[in-house]
C-alpha positions as CSV (number, residue, x, y, z in Angstrom):
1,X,86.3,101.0,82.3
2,X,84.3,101.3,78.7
3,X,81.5,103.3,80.4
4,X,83.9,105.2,82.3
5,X,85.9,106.0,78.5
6,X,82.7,106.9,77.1
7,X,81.9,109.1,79.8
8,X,85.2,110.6,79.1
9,X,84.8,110.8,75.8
10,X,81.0,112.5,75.6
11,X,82.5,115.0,78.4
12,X,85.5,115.4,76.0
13,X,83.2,116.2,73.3
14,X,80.6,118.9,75.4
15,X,83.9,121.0,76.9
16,X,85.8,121.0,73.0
17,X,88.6,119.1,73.8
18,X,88.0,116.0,71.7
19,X,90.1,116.6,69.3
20,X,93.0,117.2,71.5
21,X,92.6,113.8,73.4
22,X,91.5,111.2,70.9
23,X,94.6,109.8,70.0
24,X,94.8,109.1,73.8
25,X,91.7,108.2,74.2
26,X,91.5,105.7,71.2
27,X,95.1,104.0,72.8
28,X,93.4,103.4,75.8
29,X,90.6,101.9,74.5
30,X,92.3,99.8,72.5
31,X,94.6,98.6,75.6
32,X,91.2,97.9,77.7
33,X,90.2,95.9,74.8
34,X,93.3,93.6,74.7
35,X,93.2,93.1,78.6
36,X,89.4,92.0,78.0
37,X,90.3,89.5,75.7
38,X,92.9,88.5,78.5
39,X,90.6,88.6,81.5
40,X,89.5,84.8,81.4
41,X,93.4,83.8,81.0
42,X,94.3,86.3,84.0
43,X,91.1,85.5,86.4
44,X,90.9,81.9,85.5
45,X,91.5,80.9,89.5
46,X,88.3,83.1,90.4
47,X,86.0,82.0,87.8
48,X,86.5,78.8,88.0
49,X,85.9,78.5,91.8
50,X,82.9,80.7,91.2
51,X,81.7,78.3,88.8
52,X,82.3,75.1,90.7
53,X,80.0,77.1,93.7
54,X,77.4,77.4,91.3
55,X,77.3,74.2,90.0
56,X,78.0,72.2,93.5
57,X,74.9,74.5,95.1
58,X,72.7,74.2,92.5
59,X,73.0,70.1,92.2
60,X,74.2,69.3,96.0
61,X,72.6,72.4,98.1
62,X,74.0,74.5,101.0
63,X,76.1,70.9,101.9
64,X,77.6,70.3,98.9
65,X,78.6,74.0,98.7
66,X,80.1,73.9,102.2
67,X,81.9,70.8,100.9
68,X,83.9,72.1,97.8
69,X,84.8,75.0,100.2
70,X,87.3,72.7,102.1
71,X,89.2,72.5,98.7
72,X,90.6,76.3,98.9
73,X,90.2,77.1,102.5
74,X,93.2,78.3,104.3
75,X,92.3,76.9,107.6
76,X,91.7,73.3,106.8
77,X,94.5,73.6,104.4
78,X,96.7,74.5,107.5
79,X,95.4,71.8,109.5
80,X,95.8,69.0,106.7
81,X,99.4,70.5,106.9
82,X,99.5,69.9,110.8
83,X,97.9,66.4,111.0
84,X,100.3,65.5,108.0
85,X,103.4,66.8,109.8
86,X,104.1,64.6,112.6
87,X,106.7,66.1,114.3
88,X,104.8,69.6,114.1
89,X,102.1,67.4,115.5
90,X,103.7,66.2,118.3
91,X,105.3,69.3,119.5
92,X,101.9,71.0,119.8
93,X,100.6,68.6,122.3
94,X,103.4,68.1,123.9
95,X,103.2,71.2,127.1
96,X,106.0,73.6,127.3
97,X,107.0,73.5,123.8
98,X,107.0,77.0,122.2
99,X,104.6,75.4,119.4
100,X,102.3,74.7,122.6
101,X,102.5,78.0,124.0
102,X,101.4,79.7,120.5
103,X,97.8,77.8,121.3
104,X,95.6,80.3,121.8
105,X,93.7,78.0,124.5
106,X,96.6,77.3,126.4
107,X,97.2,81.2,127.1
108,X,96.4,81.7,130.5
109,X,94.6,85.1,130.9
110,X,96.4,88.2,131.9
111,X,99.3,86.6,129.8
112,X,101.0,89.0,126.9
């Protein structure tokens, strides 16, 4: 966004119309400058699972990596859930349940 209000502002300056847009110009700077100072509040989530990737692959290789993964994904999250939830687990073993029909590898083919 700062190169992009630079670029505004050096265009603003070529064509003349500086002076008609600083005050506008200056505000939004000054806006992008208070979200910057926000950004490690706002993306804290994101940088710190980039940062535990780094760290985890750069002490415990391509294993390691693959092993902090589990923490965040949806997938094993959801089957945690299952395995945790014995009546849920039940029901999708047991055949002719509508949990047991939503199995993907109990869908006979030809079936909508």
């Amino acid at each position: 966004m700062e190169k992009s209000l630079a670029q505004l502002s050096s265009r603003a300056k070529e064509e003349k119309h500086y002076d008609d847009v600083k005050a506008e110009i200056e505000a939004i700077r000054r806006k992008v400058s208070t979200n910057k100072s926000n950004d490690l509040t706002r993306f804290k989530p994101e940088i710190r699972e980039l940062l535990e990737q780094e760290i985890v692959s750069r002490y415990y290789f391509q294993k390691g990596q693959i092993e902090a993964s589990f923490d965040d994904d949806p997938d094993i999250l959801m089957a945690l859930n299952v395995l945790n939830d014995q009546a849920r687990y039940a029901a999708l073993l047991k055949p002719g349940t509508p949990e047991a029909k939503s199995r993907p590898e109990l869908k006979k083919t030809g079936e909508k």
